[in-house]
N, C-alpha and C positions, 0 to 999 in steps of 0.2 A: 603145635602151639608154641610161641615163643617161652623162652624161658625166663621165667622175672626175674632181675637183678638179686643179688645179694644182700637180705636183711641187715642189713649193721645198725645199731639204735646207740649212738654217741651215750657215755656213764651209765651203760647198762652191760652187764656177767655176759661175754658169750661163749660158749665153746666151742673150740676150734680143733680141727683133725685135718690131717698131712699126711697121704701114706705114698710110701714109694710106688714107680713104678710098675706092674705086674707083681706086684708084693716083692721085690726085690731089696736088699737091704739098704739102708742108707743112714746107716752107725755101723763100723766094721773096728773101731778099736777107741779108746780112752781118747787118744787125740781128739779124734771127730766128735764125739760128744760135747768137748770143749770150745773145740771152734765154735761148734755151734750155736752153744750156750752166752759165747761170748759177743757174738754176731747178733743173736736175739736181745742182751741184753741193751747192747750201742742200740738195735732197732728200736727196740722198745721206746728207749730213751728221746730219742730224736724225732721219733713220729707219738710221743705221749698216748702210747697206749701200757697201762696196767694189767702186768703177768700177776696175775693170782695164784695158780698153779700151772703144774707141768709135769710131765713125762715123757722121755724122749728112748722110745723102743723100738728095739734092733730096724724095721719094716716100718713104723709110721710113729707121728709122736700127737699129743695131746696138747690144749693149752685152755683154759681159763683168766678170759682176757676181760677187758671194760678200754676202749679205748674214747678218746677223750671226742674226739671227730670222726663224722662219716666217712673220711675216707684214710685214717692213720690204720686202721690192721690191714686195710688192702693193701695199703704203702711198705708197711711193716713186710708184712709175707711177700712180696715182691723184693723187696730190698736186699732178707734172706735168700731169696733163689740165688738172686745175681752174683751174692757173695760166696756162699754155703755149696751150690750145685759145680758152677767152677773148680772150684778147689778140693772137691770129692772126685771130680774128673780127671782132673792132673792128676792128684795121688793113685788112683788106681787103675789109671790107665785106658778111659772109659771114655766116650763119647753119648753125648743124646740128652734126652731129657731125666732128669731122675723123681721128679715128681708123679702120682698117677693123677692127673687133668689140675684141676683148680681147688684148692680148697676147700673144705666144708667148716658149716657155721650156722651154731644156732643160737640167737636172742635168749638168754636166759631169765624166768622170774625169779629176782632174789632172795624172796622171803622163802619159796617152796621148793627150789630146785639148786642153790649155789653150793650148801655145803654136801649136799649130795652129788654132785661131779666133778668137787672135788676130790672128794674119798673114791668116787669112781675115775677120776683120774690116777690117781697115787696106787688104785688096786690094780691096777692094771696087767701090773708084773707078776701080781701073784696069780691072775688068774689065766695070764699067759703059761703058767709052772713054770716060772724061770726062776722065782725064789719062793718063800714059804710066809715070806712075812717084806710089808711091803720097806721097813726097816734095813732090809738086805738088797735094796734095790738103790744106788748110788744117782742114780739121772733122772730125778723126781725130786718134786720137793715136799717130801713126806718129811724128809731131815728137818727143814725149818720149820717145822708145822708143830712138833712135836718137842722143839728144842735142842735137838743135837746139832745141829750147823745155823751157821747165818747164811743165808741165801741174799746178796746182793741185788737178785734178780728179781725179786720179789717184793710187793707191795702188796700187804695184809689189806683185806678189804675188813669192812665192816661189821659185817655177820663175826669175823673172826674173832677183834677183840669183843665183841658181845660175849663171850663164850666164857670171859672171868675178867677180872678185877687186877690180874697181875700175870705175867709171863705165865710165871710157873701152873695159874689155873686155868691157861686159854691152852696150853699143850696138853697136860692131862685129860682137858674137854676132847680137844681133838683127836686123843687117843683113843680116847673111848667111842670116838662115833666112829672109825676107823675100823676098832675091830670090832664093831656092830658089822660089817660088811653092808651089802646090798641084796635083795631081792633078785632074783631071775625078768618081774617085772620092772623094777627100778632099770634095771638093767639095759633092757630091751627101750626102753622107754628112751630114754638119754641116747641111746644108739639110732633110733629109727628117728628123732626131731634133727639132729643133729648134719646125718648122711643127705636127711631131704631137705634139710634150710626151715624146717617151718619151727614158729616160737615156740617155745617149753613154756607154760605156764597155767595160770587158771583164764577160764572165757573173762574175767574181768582186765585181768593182765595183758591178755589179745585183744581183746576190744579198745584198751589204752592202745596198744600199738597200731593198731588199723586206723585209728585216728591220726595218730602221730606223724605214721608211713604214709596216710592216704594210698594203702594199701593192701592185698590179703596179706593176712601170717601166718595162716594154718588152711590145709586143704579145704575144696569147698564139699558141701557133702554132696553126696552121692544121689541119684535117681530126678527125675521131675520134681519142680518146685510143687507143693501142695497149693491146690485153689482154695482160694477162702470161700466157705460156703453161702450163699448167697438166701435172704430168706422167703420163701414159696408167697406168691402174690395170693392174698386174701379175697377169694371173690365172693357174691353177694347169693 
């Protein structure tokens, strides 16, 4: 069976994942992280898609995007390669591809699912054990979210400022749903929509999209369609 195209639904959350090669690394020290930051943000810019959040760790990185057109995050992630995979090659001496295949990406609903992968973005490092608190993790942007940095790279969606009335109540908010953590299902959840393309949302939410796309957004189910029962002729 062919493979459908990639969901992109223009001014709507998706989340996006990037992982190296063979889980191979593809942050090996401060510089690169920065290149890359800086490359995403020009990308961003130029092809007007909206970084919501991010985490960019050691083997693959995260992002929480809205881009404005169907085809600016394709443009975007493309753009980065050309720039980003070059330039980790020369430095380290490497040839080949450094991505593992194409992208993955899923349609988010924003009411039920945005500030949840975000925080599942931002946790990412803790549940990797690489820090203890996602506060301890530099290449996220848990910092802005919370008030300790300005992140240029970032463009606060909606749901965010919903969260208070002033700076200082929309950090605190977001601390607190932060160190709520997530679920083992939450978890799984966001992971498995995500790796297979299909929408995150409620059947009303997919059912917008399938219109929208004039197309499927979630698997179809499973086994023979049921017949509709038909009713017994009345004889005399």
């Amino acid at each position: 069976m062919a493979r459908l195209p990639r969901l992109i639904i223009p001014e709507q959350p998706h989340h996006v994942i990037q992982r190296g090669n063979d889980r191979q690394l593809i942050f090996r020290d401060a510089d690169d992280h920065v290149a890359f930051l800086s490359w995403l943000r020009e990308a961003a810019k130029t092809f007007k898609v909206a970084i919501h959040a991010y985490v960019l760790m050691p083997n693959h990185m995260h992002l929480l995007v809205s881009p404005s057109d169907a085809s600016g995050l394709g443009r975007m992630m493309q753009w980065i390669g050309r720039h980003y995979v070059p330039y980790f090659n020369r430095k380290y001496q490497r040839v080949g591809t450094l991505w593992q295949g194409r992208y993955k990406a899923t349609v988010i609903d924003s009411e039920q699912y945005f500030m949840m992968c975000s925080r599942y973005i931002e946790l990412n490092p803790v549940r990797a054990g690489i820090v203890s608190h996602p506060g301890d993790y530099p290449w996220s942007s848990y910092g802005h979210h919370i008030g300790v940095k300005s992140d240029a790279l970032i463009t606060d969606h909606a749901l965010y400022w919903a969260l208070g009335n002033t700076p200082f109540d929309r950090e605190a908010a977001y601390r607190e749903l932060v160190d709520l953590g997530l679920t083992a299902h939450e978890i799984a959840t966001l992971n498995e929509a995500t790796l297979k393309g299909w929408a995150l949302g409620s059947e009303k939410f997919k059912l917008r999209l399938t219109r929208q796309a004039n197309r499927r957004v979630s698997p179809a189910k499973r086994g023979r369609p049921v017949k509709p029962k038909t009713q017994k002729a009345i004889s005399n």
